[in-house]
C-alpha positions as protocol buffer text, in pm:
chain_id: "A"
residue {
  index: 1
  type: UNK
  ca { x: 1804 y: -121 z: 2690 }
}
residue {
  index: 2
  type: UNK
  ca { x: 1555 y: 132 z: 2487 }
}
residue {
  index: 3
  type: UNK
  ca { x: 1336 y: -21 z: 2294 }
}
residue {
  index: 4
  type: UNK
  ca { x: 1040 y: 57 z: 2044 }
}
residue {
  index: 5
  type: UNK
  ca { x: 774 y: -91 z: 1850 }
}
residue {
  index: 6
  type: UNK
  ca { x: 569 y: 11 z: 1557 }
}
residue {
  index: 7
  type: UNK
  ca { x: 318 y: -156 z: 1278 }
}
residue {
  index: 8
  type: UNK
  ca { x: 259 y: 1 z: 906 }
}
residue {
  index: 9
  type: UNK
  ca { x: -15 y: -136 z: 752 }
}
residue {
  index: 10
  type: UNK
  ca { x: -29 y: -300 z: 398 }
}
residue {
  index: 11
  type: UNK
  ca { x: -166 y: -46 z: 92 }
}
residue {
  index: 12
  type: UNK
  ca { x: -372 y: -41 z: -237 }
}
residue {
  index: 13
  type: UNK
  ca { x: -185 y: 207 z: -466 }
}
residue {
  index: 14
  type: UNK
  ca { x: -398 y: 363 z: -765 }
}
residue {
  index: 15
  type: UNK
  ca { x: -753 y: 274 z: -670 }
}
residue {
  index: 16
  type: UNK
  ca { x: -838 y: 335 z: -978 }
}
residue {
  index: 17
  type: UNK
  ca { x: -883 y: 643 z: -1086 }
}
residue {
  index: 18
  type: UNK
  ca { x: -563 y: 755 z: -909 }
}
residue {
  index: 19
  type: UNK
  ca { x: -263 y: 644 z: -1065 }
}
residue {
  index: 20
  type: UNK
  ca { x: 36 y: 712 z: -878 }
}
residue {
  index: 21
  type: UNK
  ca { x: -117 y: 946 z: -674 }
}
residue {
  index: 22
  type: UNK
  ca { x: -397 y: 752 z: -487 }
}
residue {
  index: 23
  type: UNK
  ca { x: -347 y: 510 z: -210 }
}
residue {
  index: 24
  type: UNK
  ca { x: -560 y: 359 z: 105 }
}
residue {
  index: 25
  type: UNK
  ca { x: -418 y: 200 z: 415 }
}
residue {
  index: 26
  type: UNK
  ca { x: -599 y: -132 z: 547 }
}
residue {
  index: 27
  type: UNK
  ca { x: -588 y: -197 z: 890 }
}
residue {
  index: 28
  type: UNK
  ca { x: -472 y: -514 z: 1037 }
}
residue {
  index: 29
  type: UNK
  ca { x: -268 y: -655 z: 766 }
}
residue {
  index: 30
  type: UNK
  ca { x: 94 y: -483 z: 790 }
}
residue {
  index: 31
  type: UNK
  ca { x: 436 y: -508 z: 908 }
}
residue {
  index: 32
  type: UNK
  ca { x: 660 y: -463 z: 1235 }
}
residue {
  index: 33
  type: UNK
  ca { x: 990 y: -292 z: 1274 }
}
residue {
  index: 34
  type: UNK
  ca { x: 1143 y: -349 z: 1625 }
}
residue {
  index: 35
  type: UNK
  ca { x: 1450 y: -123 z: 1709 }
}
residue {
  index: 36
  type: UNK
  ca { x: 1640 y: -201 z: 2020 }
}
residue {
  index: 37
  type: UNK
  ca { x: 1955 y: 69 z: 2112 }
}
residue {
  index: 38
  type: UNK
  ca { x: 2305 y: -70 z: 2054 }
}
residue {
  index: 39
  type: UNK
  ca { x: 2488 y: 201 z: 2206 }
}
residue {
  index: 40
  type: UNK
  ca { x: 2693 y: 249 z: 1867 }
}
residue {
  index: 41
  type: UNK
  ca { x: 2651 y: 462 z: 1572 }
}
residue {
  index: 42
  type: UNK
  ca { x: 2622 y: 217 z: 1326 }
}
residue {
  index: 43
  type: UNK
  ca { x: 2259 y: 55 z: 1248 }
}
residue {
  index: 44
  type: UNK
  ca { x: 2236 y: -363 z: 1224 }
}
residue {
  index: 45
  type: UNK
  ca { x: 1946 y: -561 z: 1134 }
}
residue {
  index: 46
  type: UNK
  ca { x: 1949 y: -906 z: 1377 }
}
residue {
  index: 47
  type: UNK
  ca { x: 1627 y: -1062 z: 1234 }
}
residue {
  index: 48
  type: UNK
  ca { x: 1390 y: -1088 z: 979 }
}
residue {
  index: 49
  type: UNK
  ca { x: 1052 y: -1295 z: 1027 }
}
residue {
  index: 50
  type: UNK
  ca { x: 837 y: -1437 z: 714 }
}
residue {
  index: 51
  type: UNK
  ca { x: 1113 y: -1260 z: 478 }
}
residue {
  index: 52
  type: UNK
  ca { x: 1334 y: -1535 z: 340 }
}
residue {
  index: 53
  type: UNK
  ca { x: 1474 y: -1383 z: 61 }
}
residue {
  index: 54
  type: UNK
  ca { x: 1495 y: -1018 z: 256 }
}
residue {
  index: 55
  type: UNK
  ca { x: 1818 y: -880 z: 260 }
}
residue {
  index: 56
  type: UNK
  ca { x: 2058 y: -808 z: 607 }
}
residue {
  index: 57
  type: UNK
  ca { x: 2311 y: -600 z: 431 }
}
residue {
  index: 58
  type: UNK
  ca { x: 2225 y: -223 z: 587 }
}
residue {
  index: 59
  type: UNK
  ca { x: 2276 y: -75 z: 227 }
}
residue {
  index: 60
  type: UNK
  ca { x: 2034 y: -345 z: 71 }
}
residue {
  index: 61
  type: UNK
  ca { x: 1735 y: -363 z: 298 }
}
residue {
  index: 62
  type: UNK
  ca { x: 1430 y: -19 z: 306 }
}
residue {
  index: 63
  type: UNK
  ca { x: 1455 y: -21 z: 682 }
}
residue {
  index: 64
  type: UNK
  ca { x: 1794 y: 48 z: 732 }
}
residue {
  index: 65
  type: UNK
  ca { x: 1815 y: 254 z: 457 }
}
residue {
  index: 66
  type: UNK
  ca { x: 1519 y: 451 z: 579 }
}
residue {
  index: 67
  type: UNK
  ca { x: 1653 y: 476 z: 925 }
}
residue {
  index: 68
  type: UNK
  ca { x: 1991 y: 608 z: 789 }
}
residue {
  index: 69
  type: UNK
  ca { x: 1843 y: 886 z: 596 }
}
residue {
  index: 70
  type: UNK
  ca { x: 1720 y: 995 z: 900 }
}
residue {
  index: 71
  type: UNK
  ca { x: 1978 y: 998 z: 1063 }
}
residue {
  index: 72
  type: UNK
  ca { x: 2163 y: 1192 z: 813 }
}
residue {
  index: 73
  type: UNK
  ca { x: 1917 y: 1454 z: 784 }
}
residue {
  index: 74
  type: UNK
  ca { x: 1933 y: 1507 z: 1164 }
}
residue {
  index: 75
  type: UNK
  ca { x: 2326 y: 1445 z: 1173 }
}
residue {
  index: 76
  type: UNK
  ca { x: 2232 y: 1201 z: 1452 }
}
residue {
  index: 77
  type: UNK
  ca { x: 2392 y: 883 z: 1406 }
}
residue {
  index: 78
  type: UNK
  ca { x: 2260 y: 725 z: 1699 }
}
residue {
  index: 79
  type: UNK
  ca { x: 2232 y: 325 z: 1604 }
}
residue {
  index: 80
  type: UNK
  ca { x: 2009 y: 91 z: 1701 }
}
residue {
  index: 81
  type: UNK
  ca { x: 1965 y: -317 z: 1605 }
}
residue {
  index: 82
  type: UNK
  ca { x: 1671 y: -359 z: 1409 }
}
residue {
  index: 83
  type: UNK
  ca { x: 1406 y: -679 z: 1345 }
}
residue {
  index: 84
  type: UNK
  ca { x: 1148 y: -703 z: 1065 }
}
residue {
  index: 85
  type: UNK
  ca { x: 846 y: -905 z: 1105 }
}
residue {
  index: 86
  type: UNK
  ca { x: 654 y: -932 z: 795 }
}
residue {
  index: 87
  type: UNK
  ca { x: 293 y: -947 z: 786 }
}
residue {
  index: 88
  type: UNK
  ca { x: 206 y: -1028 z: 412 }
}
residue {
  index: 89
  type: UNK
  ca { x: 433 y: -1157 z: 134 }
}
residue {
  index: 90
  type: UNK
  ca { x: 656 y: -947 z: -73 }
}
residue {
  index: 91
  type: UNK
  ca { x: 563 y: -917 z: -419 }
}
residue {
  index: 92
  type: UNK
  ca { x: 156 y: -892 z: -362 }
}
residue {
  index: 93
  type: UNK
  ca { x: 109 y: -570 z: -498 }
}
residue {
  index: 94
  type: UNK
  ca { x: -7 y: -447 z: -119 }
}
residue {
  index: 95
  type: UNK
  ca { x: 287 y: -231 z: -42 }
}
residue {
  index: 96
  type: UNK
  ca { x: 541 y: -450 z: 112 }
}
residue {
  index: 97
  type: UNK
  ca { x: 859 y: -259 z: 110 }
}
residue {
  index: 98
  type: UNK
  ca { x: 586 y: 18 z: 184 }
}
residue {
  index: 99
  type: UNK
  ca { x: 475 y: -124 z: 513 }
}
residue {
  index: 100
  type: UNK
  ca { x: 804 y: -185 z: 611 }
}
residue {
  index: 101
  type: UNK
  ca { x: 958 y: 132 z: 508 }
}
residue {
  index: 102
  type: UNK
  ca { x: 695 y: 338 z: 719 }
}
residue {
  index: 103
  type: UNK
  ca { x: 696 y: 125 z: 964 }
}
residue {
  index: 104
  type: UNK
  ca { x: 1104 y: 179 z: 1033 }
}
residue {
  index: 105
  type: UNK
  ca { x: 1040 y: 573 z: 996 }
}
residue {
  index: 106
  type: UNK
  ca { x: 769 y: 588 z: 1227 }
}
residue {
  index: 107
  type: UNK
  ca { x: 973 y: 358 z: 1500 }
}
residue {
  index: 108
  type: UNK
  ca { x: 1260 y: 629 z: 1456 }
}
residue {
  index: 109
  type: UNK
  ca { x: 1118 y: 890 z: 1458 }
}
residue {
  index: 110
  type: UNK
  ca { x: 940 y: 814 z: 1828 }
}
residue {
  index: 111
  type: UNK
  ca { x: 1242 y: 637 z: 1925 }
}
residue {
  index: 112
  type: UNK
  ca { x: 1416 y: 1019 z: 1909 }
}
residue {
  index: 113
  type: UNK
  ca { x: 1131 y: 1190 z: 2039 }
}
residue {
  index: 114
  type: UNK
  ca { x: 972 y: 1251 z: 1727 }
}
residue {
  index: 115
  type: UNK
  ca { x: 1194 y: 1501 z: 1527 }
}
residue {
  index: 116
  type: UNK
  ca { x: 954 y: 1512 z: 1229 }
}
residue {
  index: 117
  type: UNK
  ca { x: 603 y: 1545 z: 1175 }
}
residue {
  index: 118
  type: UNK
  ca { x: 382 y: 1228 z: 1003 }
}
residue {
  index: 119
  type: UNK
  ca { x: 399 y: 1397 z: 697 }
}
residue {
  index: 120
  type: UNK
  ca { x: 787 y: 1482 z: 685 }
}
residue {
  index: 121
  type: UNK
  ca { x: 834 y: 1058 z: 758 }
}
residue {
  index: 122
  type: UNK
  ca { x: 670 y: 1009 z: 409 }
}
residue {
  index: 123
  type: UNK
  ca { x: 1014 y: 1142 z: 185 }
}
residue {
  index: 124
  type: UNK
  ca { x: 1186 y: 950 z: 413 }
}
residue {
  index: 125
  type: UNK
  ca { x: 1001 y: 607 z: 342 }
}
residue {
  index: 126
  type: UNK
  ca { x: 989 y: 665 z: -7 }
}
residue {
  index: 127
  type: UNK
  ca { x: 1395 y: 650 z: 74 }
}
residue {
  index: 128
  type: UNK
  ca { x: 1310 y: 279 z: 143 }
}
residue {
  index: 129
  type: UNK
  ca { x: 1113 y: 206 z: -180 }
}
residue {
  index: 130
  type: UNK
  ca { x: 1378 y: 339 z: -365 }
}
residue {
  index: 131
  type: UNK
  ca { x: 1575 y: 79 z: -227 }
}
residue {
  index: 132
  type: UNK
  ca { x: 1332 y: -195 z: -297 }
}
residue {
  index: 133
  type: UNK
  ca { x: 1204 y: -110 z: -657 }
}
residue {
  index: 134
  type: UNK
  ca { x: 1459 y: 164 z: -784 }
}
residue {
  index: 135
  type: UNK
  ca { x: 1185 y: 466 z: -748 }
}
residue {
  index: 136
  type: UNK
  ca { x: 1086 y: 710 z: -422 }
}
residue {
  index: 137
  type: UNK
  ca { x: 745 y: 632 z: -470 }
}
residue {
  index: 138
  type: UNK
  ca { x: 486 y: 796 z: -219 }
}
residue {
  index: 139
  type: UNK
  ca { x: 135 y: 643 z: -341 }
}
residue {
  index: 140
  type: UNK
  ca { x: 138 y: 334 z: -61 }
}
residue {
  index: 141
  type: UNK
  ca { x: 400 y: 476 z: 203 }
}
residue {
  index: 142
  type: UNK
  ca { x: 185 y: 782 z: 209 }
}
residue {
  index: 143
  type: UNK
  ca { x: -123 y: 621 z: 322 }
}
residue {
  index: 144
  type: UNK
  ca { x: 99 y: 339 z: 580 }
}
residue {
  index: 145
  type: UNK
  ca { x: 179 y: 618 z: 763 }
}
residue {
  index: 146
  type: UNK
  ca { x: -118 y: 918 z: 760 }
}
residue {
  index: 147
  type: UNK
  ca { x: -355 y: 593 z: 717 }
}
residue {
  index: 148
  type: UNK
  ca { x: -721 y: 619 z: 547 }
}
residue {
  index: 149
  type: UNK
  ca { x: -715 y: 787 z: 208 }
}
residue {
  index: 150
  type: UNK
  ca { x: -451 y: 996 z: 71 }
}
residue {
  index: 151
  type: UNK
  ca { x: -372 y: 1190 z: -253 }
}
residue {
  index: 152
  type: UNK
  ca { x: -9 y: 1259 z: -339 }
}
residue {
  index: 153
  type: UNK
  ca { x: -6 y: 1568 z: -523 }
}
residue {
  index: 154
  type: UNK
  ca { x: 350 y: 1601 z: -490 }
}
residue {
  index: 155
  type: UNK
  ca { x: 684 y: 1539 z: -280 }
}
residue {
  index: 156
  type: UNK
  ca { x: 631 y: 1810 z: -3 }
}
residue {
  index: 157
  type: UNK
  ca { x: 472 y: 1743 z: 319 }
}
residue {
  index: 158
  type: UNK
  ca { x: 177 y: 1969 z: 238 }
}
residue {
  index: 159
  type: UNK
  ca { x: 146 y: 1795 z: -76 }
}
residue {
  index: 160
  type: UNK
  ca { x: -55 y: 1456 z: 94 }
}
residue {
  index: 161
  type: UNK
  ca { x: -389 y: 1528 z: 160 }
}
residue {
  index: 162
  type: UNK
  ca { x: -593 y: 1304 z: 333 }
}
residue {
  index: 163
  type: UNK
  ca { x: -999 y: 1212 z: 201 }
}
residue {
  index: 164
  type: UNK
  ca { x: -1248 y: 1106 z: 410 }
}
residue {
  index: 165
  type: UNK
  ca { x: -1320 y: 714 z: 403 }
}
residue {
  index: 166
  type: UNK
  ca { x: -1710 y: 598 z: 348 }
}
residue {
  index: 167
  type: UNK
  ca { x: -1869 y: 505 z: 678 }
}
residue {
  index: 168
  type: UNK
  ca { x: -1872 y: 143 z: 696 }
}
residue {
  index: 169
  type: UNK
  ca { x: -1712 y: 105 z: 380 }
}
residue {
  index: 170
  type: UNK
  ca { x: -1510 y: -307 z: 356 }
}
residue {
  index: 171
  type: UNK
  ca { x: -1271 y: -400 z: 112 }
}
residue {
  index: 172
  type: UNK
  ca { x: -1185 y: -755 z: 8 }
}
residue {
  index: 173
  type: UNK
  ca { x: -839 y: -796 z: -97 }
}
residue {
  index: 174
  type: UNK
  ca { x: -711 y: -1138 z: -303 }
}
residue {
  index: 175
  type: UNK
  ca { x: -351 y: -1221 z: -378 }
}
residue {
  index: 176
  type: UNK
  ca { x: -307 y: -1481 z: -588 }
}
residue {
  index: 177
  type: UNK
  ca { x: 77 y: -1649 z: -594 }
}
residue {
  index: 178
  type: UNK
  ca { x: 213 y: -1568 z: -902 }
}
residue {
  index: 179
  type: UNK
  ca { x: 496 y: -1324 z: -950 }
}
residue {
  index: 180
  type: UNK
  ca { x: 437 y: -972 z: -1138 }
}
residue {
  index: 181
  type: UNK
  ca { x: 792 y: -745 z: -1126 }
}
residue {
  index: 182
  type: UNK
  ca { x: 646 y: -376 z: -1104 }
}
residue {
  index: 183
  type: UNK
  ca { x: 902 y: -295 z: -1387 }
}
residue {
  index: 184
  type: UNK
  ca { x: 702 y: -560 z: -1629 }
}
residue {
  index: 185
  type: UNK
  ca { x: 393 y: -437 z: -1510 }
}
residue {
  index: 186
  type: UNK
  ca { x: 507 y: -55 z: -1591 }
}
residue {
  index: 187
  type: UNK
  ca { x: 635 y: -163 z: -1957 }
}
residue {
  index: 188
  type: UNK
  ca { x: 278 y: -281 z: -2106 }
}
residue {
  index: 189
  type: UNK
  ca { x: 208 y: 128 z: -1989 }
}
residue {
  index: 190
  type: UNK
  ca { x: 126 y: 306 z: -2315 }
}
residue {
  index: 191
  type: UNK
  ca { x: 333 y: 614 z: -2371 }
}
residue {
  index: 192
  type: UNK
  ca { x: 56 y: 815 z: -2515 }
}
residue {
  index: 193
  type: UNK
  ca { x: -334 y: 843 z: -2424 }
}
residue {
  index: 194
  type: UNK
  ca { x: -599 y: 973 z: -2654 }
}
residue {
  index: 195
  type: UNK
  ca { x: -729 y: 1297 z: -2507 }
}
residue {
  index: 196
  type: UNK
  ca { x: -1103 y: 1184 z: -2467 }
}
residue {
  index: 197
  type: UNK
  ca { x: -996 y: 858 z: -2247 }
}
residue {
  index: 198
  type: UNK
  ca { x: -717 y: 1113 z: -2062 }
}
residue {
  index: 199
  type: UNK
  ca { x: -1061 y: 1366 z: -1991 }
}
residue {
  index: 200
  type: UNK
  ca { x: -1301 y: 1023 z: -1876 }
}
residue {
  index: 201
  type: UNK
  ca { x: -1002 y: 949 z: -1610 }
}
residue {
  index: 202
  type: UNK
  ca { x: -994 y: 1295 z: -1515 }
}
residue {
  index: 203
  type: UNK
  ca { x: -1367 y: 1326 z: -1481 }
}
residue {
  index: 204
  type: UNK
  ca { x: -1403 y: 1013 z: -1257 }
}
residue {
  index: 205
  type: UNK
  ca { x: -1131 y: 1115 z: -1021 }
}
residue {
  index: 206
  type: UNK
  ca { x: -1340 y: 1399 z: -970 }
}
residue {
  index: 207
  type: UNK
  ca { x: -1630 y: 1206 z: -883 }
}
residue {
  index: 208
  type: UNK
  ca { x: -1454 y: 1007 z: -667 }
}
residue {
  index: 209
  type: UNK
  ca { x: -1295 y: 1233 z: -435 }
}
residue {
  index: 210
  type: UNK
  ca { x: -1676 y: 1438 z: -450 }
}
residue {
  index: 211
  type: UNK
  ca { x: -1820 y: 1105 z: -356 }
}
residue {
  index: 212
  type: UNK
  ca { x: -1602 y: 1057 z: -63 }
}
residue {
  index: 213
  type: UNK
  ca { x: -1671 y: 1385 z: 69 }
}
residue {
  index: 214
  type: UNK
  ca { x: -2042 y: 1364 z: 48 }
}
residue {
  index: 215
  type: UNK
  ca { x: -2040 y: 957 z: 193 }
}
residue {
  index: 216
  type: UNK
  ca { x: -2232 y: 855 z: -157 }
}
residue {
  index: 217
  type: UNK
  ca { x: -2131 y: 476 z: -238 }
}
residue {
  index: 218
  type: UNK
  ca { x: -2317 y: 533 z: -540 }
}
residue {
  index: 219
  type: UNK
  ca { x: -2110 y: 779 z: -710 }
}
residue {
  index: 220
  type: UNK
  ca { x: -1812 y: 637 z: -544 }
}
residue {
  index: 221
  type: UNK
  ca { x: -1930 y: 304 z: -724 }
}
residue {
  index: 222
  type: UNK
  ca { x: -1990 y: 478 z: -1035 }
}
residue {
  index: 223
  type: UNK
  ca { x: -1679 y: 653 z: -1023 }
}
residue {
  index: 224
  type: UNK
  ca { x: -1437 y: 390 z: -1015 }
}
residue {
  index: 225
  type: UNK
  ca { x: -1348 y: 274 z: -1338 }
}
residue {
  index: 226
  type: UNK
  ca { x: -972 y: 248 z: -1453 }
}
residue {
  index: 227
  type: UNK
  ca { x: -960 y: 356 z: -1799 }
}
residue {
  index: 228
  type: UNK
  ca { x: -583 y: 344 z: -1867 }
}
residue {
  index: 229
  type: UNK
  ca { x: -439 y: 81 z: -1651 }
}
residue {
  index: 230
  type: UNK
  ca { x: -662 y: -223 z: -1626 }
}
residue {
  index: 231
  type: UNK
  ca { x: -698 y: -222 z: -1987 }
}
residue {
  index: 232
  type: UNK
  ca { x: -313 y: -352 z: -1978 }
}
residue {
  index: 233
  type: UNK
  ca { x: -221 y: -472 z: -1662 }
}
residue {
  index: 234
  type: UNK
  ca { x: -473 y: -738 z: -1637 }
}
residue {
  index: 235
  type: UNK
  ca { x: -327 y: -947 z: -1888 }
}
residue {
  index: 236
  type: UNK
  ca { x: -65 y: -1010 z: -1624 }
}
residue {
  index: 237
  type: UNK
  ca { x: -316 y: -1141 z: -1384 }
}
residue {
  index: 238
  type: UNK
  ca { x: -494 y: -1483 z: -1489 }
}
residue {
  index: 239
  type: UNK
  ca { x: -883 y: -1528 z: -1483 }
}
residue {
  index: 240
  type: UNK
  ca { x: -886 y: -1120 z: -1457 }
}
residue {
  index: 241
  type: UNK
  ca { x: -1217 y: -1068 z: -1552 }
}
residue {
  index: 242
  type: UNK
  ca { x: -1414 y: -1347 z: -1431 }
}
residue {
  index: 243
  type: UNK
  ca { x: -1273 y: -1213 z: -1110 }
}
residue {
  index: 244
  type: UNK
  ca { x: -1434 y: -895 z: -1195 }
}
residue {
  index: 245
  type: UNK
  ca { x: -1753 y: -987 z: -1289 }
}
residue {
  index: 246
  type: UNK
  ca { x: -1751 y: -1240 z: -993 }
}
residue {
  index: 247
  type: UNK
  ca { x: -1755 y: -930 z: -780 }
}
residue {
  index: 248
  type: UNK
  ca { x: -1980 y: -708 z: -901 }
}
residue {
  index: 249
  type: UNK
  ca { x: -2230 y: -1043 z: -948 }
}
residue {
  index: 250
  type: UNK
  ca { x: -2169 y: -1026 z: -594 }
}
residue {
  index: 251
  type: UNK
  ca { x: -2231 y: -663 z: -539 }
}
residue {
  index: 252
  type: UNK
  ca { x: -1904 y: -560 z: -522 }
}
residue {
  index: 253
  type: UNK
  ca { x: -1936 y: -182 z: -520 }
}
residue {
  index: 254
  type: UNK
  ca { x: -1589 y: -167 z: -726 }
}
residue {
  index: 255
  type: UNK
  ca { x: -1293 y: -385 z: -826 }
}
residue {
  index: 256
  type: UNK
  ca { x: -950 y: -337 z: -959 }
}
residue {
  index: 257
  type: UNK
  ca { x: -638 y: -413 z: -955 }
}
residue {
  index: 258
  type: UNK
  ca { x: -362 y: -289 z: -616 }
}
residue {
  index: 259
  type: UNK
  ca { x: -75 y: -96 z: -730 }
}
residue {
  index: 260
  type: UNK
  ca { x: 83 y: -323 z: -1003 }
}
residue {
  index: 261
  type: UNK
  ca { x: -67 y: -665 z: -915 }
}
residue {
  index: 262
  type: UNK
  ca { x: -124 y: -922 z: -882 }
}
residue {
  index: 263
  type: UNK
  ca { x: -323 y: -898 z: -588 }
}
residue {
  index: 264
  type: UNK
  ca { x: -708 y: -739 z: -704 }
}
residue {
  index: 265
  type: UNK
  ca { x: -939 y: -601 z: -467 }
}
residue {
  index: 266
  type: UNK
  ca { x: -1285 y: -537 z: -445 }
}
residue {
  index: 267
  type: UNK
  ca { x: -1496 y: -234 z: -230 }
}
residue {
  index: 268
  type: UNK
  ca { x: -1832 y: -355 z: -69 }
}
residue {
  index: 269
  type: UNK
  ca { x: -2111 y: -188 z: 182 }
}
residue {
  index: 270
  type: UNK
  ca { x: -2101 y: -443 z: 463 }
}
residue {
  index: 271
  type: UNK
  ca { x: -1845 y: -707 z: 649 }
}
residue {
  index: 272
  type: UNK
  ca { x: -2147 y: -964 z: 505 }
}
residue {
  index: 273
  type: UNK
  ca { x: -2143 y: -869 z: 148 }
}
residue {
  index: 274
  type: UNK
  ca { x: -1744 y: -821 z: 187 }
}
residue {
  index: 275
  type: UNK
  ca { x: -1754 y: -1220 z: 293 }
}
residue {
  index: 276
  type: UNK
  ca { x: -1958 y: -1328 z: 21 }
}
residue {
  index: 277
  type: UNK
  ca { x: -1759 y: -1128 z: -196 }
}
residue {
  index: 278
  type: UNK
  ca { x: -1406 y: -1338 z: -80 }
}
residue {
  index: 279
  type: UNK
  ca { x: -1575 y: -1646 z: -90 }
}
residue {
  index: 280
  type: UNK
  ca { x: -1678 y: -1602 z: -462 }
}
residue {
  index: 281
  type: UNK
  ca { x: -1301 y: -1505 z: -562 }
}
residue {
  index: 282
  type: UNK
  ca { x: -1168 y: -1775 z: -375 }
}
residue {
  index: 283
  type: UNK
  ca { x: -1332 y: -2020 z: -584 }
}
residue {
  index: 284
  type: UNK
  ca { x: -1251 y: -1862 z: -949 }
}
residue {
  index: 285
  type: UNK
  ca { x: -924 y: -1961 z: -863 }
}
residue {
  index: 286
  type: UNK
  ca { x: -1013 y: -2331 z: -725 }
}
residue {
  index: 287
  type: UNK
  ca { x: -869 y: -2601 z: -960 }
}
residue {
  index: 288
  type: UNK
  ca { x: -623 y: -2410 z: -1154 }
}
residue {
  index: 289
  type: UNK
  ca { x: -292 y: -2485 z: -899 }
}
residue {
  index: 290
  type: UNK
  ca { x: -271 y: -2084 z: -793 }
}
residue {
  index: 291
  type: UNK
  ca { x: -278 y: -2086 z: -438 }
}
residue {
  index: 292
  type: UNK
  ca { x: -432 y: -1773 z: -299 }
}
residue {
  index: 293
  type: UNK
  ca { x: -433 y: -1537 z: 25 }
}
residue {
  index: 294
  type: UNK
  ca { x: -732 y: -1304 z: 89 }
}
residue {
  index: 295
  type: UNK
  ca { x: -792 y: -1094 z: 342 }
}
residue {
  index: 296
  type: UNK
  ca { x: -1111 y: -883 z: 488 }
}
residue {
  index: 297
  type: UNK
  ca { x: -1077 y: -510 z: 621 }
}
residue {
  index: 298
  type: UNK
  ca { x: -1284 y: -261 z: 720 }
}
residue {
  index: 299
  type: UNK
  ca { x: -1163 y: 91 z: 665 }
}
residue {
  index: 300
  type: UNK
  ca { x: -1091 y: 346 z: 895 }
}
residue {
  index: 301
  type: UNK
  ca { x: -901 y: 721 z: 824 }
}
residue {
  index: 302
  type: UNK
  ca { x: -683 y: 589 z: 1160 }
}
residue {
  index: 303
  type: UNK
  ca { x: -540 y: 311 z: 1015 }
}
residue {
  index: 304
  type: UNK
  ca { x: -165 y: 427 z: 953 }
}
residue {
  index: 305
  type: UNK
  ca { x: 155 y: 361 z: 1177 }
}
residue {
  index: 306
  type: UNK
  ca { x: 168 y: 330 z: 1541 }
}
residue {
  index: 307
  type: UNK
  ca { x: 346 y: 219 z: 1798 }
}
residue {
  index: 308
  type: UNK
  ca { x: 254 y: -91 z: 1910 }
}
């Protein structure tokens, strides 16, 4: 009975500077989509690890949603049984539905020989955020499956460009368990931004992709500082900026929030700084009943899907 494998890794959306349209992939932390044939034409999902409240129903869950729009576009209705394992929880602000999403287009697609190039996969994964949080966005399932860096500049495959990651560059991620909906989080969004703070943004996206190019961690430190977003969303996320100053008095070379939260995450030079850096966080939150998950990655431009 044919069977494949593949991992998507979790994602920071935004990194700042780059809302919307920004998004890294970190490397170990992600999720795995089995698909096993089932010699029918009709898709089934027959388990789902570390997802409680994940749904089964094929119209309900991104995987099977992803899978089908495949199928569709390709008028190949070749079915297969399908199992989720999740790697992180839902609701972190890492790209859950993301990882998952990618993960099920990148099994299909090498389960049929590979139809579609890496970059084709990505409108079909947004398929599955859709699904999850009622909009195809690309800013996390971009990066699961071209991995490092990528900027969205639109919805056609020659639209994601990929950046060059720092050498050596670590990033400290921290979820604390509290529950942010993405469509709260996108409500305290101002409709209107004065022009000056609009050129600021503009300018340190600049710097940032320069800095990236040119492996400077000082401009890339210097560059990444969310002028529209934080400013908001961090009222959503409790002890916000002790947090931050906790990681720059740790010599955090940036911090910020991922995607819409809660989880926060913070860039450093070395694995050592990158530890000392968790360790600090970790204790902010000590005392106050939020339990928290953190995790350590070092960042690599071939950290998207694969079959595993």
């Amino acid at each position: 009975m044919k069977t494949i494998r593949a991992f998507a890794p979790a994602t920071i959306a935004n990194i700042n500077v780059g809302f919307d349209v920004l998004g890294l992939a970190l490397n170990e932390l992600g999720d795995t989509v089995e698909l096993i044939d089932n010699h029918s034409d009709k898709n089934k999902i027959i388990e789902i690890k570390n997802g409680a409240n994940l749904p089964f129903e094929v119209d309900e869950n991104c995987c099977s949603v992803v899978i089908k729009k495949m199928q569709e576009a390709l008028n190949n209705f070749k079915g297969v049984d399908i199992k989720i394992v999740k790697g992180f929880a839902a609701g972190s602000g890492l790209g859950s539905s993301s990882a998952s999403s990618a993960a099920a287009a990148f099994a299909y697609n090498s389960y049929l020989g590979k139809p579609f190039k890496s970059e084709e996969l990505i409108a079909f994964a947004a398929e599955g955020e859709r699904v999850a949080c009622g909009a195809a966005h690309t800013d996390n399932v971009a990066p699961a499956l071209l991995g490092g860096i990528v900027l969205s500049k639109g919805k056609n495959p020659k639209d994601y460009i990929k950046l060059p990651v720092l050498e050596g560059l670590y990033v400290v991620t921290l979820f604390p368990n509290i529950k942010v909906k993405t469509s709260d989080s996108r409500k305290l969004l101002k409709e209107t931004i004065p022009m000056t703070t609009v050129s600021r943004q503009v300018a340190l996206m600049g710097a940032f992709v320069v800095s990236l190019y040119q492996n400077d961690f000082d401009l890339f430190s210097a560059s990444l500082h969310d002028l529209i977003v934080e400013p908001m969303r961090k009222l959503l996320i409790p002890k916000f900026d002790e947090l931050k100053q906790t990681a720059l008095d740790n010599k955090a070379l940036a911090f910020g929030i991922s995607g819409s939260g809660p989880s926060v995450f913070a860039f450093a030079r070395d694995e050592a700084t990158a530890i000392s850096i968790k360790n600090a966080l970790e204790k902010v939150y000590e005392n106050t009943g939020i339990i928290t998950e953190s995790y350590i990655n070092k960042l690599s431009e071939k950290s998207g899907a694969k079959i595993i």
